[in-house]
KEVEXBA-240505 format. One record per residue (C-alpha): residue number from 1; residue in one letter; y, x, z. Coordinates in steps of 0.5 Angstrom, whole numbers. Each point is the difference from the previous one (the first is absolute). Example, Ala and Ser with C-alpha at 12.3 -4.5 7.8 and 13.67 -1.06 7.14 Angstrom:
# KEVEXBA-240505
1:A:-9:25:16
2:S:7:2:-2
This chain:
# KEVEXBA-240505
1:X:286:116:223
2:X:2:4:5
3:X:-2:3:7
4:X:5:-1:5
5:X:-3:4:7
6:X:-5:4:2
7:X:-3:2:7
8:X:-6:5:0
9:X:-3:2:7
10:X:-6:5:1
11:X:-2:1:-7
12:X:-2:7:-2
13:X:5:5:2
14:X:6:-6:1
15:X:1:-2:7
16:X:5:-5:-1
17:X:4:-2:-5
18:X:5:-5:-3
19:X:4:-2:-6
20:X:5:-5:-2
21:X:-1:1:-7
22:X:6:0:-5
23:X:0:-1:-7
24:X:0:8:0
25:X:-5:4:5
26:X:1:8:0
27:X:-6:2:5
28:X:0:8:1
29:X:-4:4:4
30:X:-4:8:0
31:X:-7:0:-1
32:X:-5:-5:4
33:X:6:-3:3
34:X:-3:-7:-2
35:X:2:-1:-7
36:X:-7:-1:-4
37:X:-2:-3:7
38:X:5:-6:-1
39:X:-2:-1:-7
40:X:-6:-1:1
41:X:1:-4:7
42:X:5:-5:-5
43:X:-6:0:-5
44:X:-5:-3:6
45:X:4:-4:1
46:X:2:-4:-7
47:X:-7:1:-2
48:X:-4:-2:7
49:X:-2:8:2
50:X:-4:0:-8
51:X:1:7:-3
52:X:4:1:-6
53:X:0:7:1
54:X:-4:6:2
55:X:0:1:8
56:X:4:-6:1
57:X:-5:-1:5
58:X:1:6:4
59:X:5:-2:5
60:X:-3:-7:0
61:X:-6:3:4
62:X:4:4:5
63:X:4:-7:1
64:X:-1:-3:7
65:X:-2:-8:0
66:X:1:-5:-7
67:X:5:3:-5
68:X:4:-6:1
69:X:2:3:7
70:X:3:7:-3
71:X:2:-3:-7
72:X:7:-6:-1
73:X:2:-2:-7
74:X:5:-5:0
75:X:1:-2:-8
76:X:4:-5:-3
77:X:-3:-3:-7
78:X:3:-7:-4
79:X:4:-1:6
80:X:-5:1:4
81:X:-2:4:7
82:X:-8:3:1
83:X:-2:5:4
84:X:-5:5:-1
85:X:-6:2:2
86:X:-1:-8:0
87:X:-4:-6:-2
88:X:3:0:-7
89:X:-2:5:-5
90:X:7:4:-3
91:X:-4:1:-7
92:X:-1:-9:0
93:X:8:-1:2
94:X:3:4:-6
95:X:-6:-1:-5
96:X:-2:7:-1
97:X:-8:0:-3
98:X:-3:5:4
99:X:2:4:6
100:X:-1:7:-4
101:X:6:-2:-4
102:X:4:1:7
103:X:0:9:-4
104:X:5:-4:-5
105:X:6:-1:6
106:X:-2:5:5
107:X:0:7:-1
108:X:-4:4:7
109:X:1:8:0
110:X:3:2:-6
111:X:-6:-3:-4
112:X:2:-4:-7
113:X:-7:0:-4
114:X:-2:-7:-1
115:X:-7:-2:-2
116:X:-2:0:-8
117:X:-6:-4:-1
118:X:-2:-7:-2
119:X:1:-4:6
120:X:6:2:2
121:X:4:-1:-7
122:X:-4:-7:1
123:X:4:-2:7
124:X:7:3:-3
125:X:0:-5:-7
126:X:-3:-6:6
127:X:7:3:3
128:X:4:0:-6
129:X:-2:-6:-3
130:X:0:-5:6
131:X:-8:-1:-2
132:X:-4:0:6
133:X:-7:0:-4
134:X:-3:6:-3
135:X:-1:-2:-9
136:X:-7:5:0
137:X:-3:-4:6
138:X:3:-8:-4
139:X:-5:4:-6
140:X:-5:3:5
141:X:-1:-7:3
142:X:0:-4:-7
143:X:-4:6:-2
144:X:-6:-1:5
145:X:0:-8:0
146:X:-2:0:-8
147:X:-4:6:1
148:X:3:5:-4
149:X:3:7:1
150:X:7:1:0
151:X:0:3:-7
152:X:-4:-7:-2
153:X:-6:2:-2
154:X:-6:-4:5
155:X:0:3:6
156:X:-8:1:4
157:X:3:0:7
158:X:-4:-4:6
159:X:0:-5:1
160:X:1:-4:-7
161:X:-2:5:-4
162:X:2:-3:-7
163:X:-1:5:-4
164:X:-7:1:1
165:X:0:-8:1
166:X:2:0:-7
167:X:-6:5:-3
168:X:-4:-4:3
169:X:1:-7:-2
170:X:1:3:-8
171:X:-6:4:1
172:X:-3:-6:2
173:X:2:-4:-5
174:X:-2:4:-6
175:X:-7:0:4
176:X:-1:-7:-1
177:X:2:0:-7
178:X:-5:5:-1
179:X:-5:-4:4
180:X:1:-5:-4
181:X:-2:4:-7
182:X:-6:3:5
183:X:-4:-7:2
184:X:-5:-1:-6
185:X:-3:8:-1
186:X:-2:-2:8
187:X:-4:-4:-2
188:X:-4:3:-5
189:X:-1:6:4
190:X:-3:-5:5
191:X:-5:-1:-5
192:X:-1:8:-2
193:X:-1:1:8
194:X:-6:-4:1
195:X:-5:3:-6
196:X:3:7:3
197:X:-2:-2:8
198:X:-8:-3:-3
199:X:-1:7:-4
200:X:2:4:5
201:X:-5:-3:5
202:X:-6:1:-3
203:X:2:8:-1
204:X:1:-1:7
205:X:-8:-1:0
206:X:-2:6:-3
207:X:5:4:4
208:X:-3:-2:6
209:X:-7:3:-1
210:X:3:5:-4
211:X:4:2:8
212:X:-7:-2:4
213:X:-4:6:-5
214:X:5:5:2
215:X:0:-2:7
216:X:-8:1:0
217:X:2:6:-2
218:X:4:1:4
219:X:-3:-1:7
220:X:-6:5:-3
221:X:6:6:-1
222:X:2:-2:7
223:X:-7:0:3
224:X:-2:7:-3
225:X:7:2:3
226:X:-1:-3:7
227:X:-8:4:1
228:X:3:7:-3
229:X:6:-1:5
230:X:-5:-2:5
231:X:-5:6:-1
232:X:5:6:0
233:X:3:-4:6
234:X:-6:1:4
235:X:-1:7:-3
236:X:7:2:2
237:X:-1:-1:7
238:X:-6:6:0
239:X:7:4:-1
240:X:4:-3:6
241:X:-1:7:4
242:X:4:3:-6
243:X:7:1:2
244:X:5:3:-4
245:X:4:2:7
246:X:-6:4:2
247:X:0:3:-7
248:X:6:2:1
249:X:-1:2:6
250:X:-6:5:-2
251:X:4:2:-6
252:X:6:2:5
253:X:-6:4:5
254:X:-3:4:-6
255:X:7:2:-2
256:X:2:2:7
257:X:-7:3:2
258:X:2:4:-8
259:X:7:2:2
260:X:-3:3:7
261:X:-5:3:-4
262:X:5:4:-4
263:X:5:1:6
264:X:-7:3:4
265:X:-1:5:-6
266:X:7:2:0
267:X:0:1:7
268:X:-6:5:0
269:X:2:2:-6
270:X:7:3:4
271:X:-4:2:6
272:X:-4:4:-4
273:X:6:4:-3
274:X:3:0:6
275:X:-6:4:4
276:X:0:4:-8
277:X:8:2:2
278:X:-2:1:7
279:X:-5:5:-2
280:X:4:3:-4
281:X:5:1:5
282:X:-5:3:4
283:X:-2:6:-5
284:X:8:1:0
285:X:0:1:7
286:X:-6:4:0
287:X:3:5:-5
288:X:8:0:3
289:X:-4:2:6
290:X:-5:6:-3
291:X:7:2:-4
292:X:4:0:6
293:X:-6:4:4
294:X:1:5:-6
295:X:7:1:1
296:X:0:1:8
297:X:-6:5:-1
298:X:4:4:-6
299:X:6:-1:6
300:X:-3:3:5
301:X:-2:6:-3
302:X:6:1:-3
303:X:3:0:8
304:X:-6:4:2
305:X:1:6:-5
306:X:8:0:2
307:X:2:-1:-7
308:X:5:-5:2
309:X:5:4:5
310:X:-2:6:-5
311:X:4:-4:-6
312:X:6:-2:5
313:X:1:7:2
314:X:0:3:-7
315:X:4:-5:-2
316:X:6:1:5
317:X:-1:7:-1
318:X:1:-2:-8
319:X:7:-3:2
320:X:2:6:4
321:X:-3:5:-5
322:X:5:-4:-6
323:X:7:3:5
324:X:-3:7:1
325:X:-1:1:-8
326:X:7:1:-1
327:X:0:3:6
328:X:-5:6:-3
329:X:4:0:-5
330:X:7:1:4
331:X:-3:5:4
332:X:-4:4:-5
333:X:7:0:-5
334:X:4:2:7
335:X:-6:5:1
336:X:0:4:-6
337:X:9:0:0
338:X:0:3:6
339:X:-4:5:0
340:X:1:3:-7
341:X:8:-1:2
342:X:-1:4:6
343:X:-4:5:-3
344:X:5:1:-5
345:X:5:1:6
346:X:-4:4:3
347:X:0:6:-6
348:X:8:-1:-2
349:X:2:1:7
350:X:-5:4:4
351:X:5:4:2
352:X:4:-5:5
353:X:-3:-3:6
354:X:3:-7:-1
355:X:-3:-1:-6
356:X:-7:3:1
357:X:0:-5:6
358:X:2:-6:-4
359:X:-5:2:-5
360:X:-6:1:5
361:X:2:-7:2
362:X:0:-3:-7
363:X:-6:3:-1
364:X:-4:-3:7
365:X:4:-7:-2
366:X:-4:1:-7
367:X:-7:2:3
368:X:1:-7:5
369:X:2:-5:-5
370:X:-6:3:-4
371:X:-5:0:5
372:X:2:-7:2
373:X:-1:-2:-7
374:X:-7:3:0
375:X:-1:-4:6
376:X:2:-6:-3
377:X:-5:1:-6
378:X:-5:2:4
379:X:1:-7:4
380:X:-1:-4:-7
381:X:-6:5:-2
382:X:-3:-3:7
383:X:2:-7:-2
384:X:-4:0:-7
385:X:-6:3:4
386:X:-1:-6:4
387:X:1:-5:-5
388:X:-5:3:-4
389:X:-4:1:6
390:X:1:-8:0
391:X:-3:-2:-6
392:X:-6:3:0
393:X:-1:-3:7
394:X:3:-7:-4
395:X:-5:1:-5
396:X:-6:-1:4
397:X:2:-7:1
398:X:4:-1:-7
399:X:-2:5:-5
400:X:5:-2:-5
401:X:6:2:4
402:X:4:5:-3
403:X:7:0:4
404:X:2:0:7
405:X:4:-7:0
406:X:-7:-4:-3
407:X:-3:1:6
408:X:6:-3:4
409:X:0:-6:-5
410:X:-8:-1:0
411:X:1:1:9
412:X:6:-6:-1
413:X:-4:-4:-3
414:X:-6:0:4
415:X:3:-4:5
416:X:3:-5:-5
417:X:-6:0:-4
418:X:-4:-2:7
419:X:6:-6:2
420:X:0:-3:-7
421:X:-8:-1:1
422:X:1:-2:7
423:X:4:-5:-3
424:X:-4:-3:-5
425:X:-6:0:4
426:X:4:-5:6
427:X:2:-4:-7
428:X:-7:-1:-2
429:X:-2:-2:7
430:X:5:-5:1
431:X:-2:-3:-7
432:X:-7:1:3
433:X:3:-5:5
434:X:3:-4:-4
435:X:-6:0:-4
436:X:-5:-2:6
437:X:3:-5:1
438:X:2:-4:-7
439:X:-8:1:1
440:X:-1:-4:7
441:X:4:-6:-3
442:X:-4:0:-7
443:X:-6:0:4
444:X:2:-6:4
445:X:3:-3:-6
446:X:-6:1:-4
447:X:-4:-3:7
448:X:4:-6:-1
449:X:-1:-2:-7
450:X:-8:1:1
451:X:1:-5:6
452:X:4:-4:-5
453:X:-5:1:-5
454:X:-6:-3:4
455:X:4:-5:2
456:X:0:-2:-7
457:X:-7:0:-1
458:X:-1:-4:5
459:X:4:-5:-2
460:X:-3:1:-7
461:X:-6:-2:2
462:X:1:-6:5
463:X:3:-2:-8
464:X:-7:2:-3
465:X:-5:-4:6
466:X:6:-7:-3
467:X:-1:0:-6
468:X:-7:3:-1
469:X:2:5:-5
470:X:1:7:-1
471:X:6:1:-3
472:X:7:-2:-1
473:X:-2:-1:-8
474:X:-6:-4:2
475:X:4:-4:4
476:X:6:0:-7
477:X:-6:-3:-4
478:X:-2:-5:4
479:X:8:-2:1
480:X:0:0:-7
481:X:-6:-5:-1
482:X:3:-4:6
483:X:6:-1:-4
484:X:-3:-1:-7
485:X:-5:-6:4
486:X:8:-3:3
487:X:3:0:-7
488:X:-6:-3:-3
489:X:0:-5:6
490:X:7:-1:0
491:X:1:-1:-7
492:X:-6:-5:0
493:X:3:-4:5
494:X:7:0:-3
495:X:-4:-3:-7
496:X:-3:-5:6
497:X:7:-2:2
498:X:4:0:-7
499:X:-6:-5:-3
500:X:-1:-4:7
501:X:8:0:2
502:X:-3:2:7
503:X:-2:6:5
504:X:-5:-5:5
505:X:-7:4:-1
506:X:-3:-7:1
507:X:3:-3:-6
508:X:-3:5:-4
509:X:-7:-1:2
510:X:1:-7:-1
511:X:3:1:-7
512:X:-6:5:-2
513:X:-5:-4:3
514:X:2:-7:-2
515:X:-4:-2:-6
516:X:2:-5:-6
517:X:-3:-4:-6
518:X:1:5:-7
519:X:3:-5:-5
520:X:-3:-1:-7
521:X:6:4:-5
522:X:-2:2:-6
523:X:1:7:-2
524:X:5:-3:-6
525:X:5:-4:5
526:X:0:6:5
527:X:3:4:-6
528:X:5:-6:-2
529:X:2:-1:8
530:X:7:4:-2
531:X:1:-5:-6
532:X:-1:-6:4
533:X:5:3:5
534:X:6:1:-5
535:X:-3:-7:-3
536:X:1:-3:7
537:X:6:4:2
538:X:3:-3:-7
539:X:-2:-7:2
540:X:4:1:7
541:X:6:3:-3
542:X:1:-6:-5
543:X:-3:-4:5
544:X:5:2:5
545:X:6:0:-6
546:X:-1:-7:-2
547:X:0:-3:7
548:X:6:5:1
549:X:4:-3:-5
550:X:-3:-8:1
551:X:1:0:9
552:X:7:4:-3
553:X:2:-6:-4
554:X:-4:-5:4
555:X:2:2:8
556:X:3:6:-1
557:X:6:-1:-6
558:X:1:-8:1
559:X:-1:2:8
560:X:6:5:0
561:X:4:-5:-4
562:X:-2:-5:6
563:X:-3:-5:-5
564:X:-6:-4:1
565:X:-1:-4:-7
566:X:2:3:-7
567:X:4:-6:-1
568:X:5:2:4
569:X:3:6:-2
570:X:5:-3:-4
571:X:3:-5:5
572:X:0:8:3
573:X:4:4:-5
574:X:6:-7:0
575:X:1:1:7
576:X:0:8:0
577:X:5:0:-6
578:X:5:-5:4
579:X:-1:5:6
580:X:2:6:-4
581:X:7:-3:-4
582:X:2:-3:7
583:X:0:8:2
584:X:4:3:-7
585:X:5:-6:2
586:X:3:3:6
587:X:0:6:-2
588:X:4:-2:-6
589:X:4:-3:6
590:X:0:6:4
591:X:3:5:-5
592:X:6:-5:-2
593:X:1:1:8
594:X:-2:6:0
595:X:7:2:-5
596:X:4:-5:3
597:X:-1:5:7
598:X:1:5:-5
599:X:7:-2:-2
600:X:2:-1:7
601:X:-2:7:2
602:X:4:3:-6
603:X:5:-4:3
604:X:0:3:7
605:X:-1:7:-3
606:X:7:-2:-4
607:X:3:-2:8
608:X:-3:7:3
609:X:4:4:-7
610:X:7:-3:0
611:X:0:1:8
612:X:-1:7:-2
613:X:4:0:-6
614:X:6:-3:3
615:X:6:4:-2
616:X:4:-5:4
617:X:-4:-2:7
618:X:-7:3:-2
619:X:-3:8:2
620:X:4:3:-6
621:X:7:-2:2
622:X:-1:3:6
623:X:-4:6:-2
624:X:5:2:-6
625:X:5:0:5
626:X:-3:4:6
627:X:-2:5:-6
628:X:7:0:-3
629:X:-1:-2:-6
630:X:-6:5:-1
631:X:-6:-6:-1
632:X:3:-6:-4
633:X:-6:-5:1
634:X:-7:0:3
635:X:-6:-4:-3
636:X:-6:-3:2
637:X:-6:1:-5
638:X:-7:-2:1
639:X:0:0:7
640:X:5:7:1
641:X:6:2:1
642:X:5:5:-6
643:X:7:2:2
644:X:5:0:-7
645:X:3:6:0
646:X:7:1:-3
647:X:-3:5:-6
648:X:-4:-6:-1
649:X:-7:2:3
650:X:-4:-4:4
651:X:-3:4:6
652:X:-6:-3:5
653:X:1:-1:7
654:X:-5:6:1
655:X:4:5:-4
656:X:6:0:4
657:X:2:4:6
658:X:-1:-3:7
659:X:8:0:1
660:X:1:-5:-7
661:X:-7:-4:1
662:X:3:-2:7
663:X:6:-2:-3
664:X:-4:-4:-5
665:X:-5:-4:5
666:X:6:-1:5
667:X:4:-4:-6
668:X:-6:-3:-2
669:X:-1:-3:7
670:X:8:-2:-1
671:X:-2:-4:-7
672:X:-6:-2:3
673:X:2:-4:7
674:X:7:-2:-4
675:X:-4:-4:-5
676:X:-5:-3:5
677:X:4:-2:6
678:X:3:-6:-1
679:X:6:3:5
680:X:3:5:3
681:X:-5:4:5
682:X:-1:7:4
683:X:-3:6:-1
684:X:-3:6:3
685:X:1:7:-2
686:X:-2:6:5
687:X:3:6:-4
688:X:-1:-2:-7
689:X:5:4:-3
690:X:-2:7:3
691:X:-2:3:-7
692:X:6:-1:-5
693:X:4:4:-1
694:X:8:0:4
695:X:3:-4:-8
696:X:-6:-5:0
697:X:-1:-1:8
698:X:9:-2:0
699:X:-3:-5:-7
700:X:-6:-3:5
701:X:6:-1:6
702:X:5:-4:-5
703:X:-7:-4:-2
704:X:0:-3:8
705:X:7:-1:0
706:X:0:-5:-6
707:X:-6:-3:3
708:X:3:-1:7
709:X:7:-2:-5
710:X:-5:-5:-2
711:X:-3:-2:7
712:X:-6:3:0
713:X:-2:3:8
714:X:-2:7:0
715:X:-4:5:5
716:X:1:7:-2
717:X:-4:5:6
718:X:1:8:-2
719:X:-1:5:3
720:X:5:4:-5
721:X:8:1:2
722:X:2:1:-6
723:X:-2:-7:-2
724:X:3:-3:7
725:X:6:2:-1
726:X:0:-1:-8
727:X:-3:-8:2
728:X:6:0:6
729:X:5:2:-6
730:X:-1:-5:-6
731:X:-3:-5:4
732:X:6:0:6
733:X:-6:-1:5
734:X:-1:4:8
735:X:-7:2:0
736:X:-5:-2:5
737:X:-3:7:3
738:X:-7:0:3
739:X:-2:4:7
């Protein structure tokens, strides 16, 4: 089986390509050159567009028009030519099990993983083994025609359902041995139901006069309900004009009107003691202003007595007198030398003109300075006349003075003293102004609670000519009697509703106004009411226990056994005890078939494991050589796959590096369609050796060689030089180069 040409045409990024096909097809190309694309488009067409991989589809749904128009296979088996995509199914001609097993001969973007669960292993051994049925459907089948599960224990599935079938009939068939052991104490419990039926009978009798006693009494409690209902009914409407929201209302005015009371009070209250600051204020001012008469009266005199400008003159002279005391000093000093130094001279040199002159000179400069300091001192003497001349007139107006500077001080603070009490009476008017009006505004306010208060009463007494009363507590007793007359009135009607089962006033008078018959009961049968109810009560259980057990038996038990006479329960258990070993003889039959199967499958499992063991065509030869001698054999248990290493481990599929797991599933892939096909075939690889290293991928590209020596056709597509050219080298081939 080989594919001899290919013509592709507007399929995904391919525009137009065509290939005679050798025994050896080398395709490189870079990225998104067409590779996948092309693997994808021999896929859709050898399997009629099914997809085998994920996103062969993509380039399908670009595809313009039919598949058949951009895709041509031409492809030779058993001598024979077929085109693909064409009527004939490619997986039907070379009798592959199922389209998915297409994974084993075409590997497509460098993906060698293959599916591990049931199914596929299943479509592998039907591969292997050239047997076209699945061994668990044959036992399934069986399985389901004899009514068993496939572990052989009866099965309850629809639409047989032997299992419970079998129950079934084996219960029934120990019912009718039962049935049989259960006829003659029917009989004579019929007799023992009959003496029980009549003597309950007659406690029935006294039970009914005992019940229409109590229902005498009955109506008579029910009519002295009805009347006490009916005269606290006609009472009540007498309270009608008694409202709960007129109470509230009323209750809510009398708290508003206490409230407005209070704040009435409190406002008259702050306007009382806003007149009693103004008062105060007032006496404040008066005051302020009589001691600030007094002040500007003590002012005056003191300026029509000039005792001011009098104390500003000494107190100038003070400062100039303060400089002429050393000036007395000096000139009385300077006096006094000079004088005595030219009458000195004067004596030791009367004889010389020249000094007598000098002396008479000193003498007259002495006299000068000493008539000047006498000057002087008189001055101050003056000075001190004055000042004791200011205090007398000062002590007219303040007695207690004593020095020239407290008068100054006493006349400086007069005009403070009279600015400071300027001052305080301008605050105290403005506070009197404020005070005014806080007290405008508390009037007005104080006006407007009284309206409001007025208006309150008015409402309250439009609620007194309602009601009729005086008061809200008045109005709050009489709600009071009023609930108390509903709750009597309502807890009478509801006795009235629980005893007649009814809310219709009519029926109530009907009941408390209907008379009957008191019946004859003695005093003593009406004390053993309750020990002829429990009599009765008895009876009926036994009664009812022993009509269960006999319509049981009768109509029940031999109705469920679907017999009508008692004489034909035993041709009943016969027929059920040929049904039941009918049904264990095909299962026995079923569990022989069901190890047959076994048998076989064990043998197809033997086929799946010496193609992967073959150390001579199988998946260990080649995988031993690819690892040089690395891995020595792979084994197949229990549905997994183990590699043998050459240090004698066995190491599963998942624990290997991504490189050597390749490596694996590519020879298991060789092992597998080498053993499966009946010839030579093709396959497909897109970069299937791009994870092993440079030893191993060299081992991977003699395998091909071997396999072309052998007559295998095979299409390598990579996008990896070294490859290329490793291919081009052992297997002496030109590449075909993409775009």
């Amino acid at each position: 089986m080989r594919i001899k040409e290919i013509k592709i045409v507007n399929y995904g990024p391919i525009k137009n390509f065509h290939l005679k096909c050798e025994r050896f097809n080398l395709i490189y190309g870079r990225n998104e050159a067409g590779k996948t694309a092309l693997v994808d488009a021999i896929t859709s067409a050898l399997f009629q567009g099914k997809a085998i991989f994920p996103g062969q589809e993509r380039f399908e749904k670009d595809t313009p028009g039919d598949l058949r128009r951009s895709v041509f296979l031409n492809v030779e088996h058993s001598g024979r030519e077929y085109i693909f995509p064409g009527k004939l199914r490619f997986e039907k001609i070379v009798n592959l099990p199922h389209y998915h097993l297409a994974s084993l001969f075409i590997i497509r973007a460098g993906d060698l993983s293959l599916r591990e669960d049931e199914v596929w292993q299943d479509r592998i051994k039907e591969f292997l083994s050239g047997i076209p049925v699945n061994i668990e459907k044959i036992w399934e089948k069986i399985a389901d025609e004899v009514g068993v599960t496939p572990k052989g224990e009866w099965s309850d599935r629809g639409p047989r359902y032997i299992k419970s079938e079998i129950k079934r009939k084996e219960e029934k068939k120990k019912s009718l041995i039962e049935a049989i052991g259960r006829l003659k104490s029917i009989k004579e419990k019929e007799k023992i139901l009959e003496e029980k039926v009549k003597k309950r009978e007659k406690l029935k009798e006294k039970s009914e006069k005992i019940r229409l006693l109590k229902l005498y009494r009955e109506k008579e409690r029910i009519g002295k309900i009805y009347y006490d209902w009916l005269s606290r009914k006609r009472h009540l409407l007498d309270y009608e004009r008694y409202r709960e929201e007129d109470y509230r209302e009323w209750l809510k005015k009398e708290e508003e009107r206490s409230k407005l009371m209070i704040e009435k009070k409190n406002v008259e209250k702050y306007i009382q003691e806003i007149k009693g600051e103004l008062d105060d204020f007032s006496q404040k001012e008066d005051l302020l202003k009589r001691e600030k008469e007094k002040l500007v009266s003590e002012r005056d005199r003191l300026n029509a007595l000039s005792i001011t400008d009098e104390v500003r003159e000494i107190e100038v002279a003070r400062k100039n007198t303060e400089s002429d005391r050393l000036k007395i000093l000096y000139y009385l000093v300077s006096g006094s030398v000079l004088g005595i130094g030219g009458i000195f001279l004067l004596f030791l040199m009367r004889k010389d003109i020249f000094y007598i002159f000098l002396s008479v000179l000193l003498l007259l400069a002495g006299v000068c300075f000493l008539i000047l300091s006498y000057a002087l001192k008189a001055k101050e003497h003056k000075l001190q006349k004055k000042e004791e001349s200011v205090i007398r007139k000062s002590r007219k107006i303040w007695p207690d003075i004593k020095k020239v500077e407290d008068i100054l001080k006493m006349s400086s603070s007069f005009d403070l003293s009279i600015s400071q009490i300027e001052a305080r009476i301008k605050g105290i008017l403005e506070e009197k102004e404020k005070k005014f009006l806080r007290l405008k505004e508390e009037e007005r306010k104080f006006d407007e609670v009284r309206k409001k208060i007025e208006k309150v009463e008015e409402e309250v007494k439009i609620l007194r000519d309602k009601t009729g009363l005086p008061e809200v507590d008045k109005l709050r007793e009489k709600l009071e009697e009023k609930r108390n007359l509903e709750l009597f009135v309502n807890s009478k009607e509801q006795m009235l509703k629980d005893i007649l089962r009814t809310d219709d006033p009519a029926i109530w008078e009907k009941e408390a106004t209907e008379e009957i018959e008191k019946p004859e009961v003695s005093d003593e049968e009406l004390k053993m009411q309750e020990k002829i109810e429990e009599e009765i009560s008895r009876l009926d259980e036994e009664i009812d226990s022993l009509r269960a057990e006999i319509t049981s038996f009768t109509s029940g038990e031999l109705g469920r056994l679907n017999i009508t006479r008692a004489t034909d329960i035993w041709r009943e258990i016969e027929e059920i005890e040929n049904e039941l070993n009918s049904f264990y003889f095909n299962r026995k039959a079923a569990l022989l078939a069901r190890d047959v199967l076994s048998e076989i499958s064990k043998e197809m499992e033997k086929v799946l494991a010496d193609a992967v063991r073959d150390k001579k065509e199988g998946a260990s030869f080649y995988f031993e050589k690819i690892t040089c001698g690395r891995y020595r054999e792979l084994l197949w248990k229990n549905g997994s796959i183990y590699a043998l290493a050459s240090n004698g481990r066995n190491y599963p599929l998942d624990v290997l590096s991504s490189g050597t797991k390749d490596q694996l599933l590519f020879s298991l892939r060789l092992g597998l369609i080498k053993r499966g096909f009946s010839e030579e075939a093709f396959i497909l690889l897109d970069d299937a050796f791009l994870t092993s290293d440079a030893i191993r991928r060299k081992e991977q590209v003699k395998v091909c060689r071997e396999l072309l020596d052998e007559g295998w056709q095979i299409f390598y597509f990579t996008v990896d030089e070294g490859l290329r050219d490793l291919f081009c080298k052992i297997c002496c081939v030109e590449p075909f180069i993409l775009g």
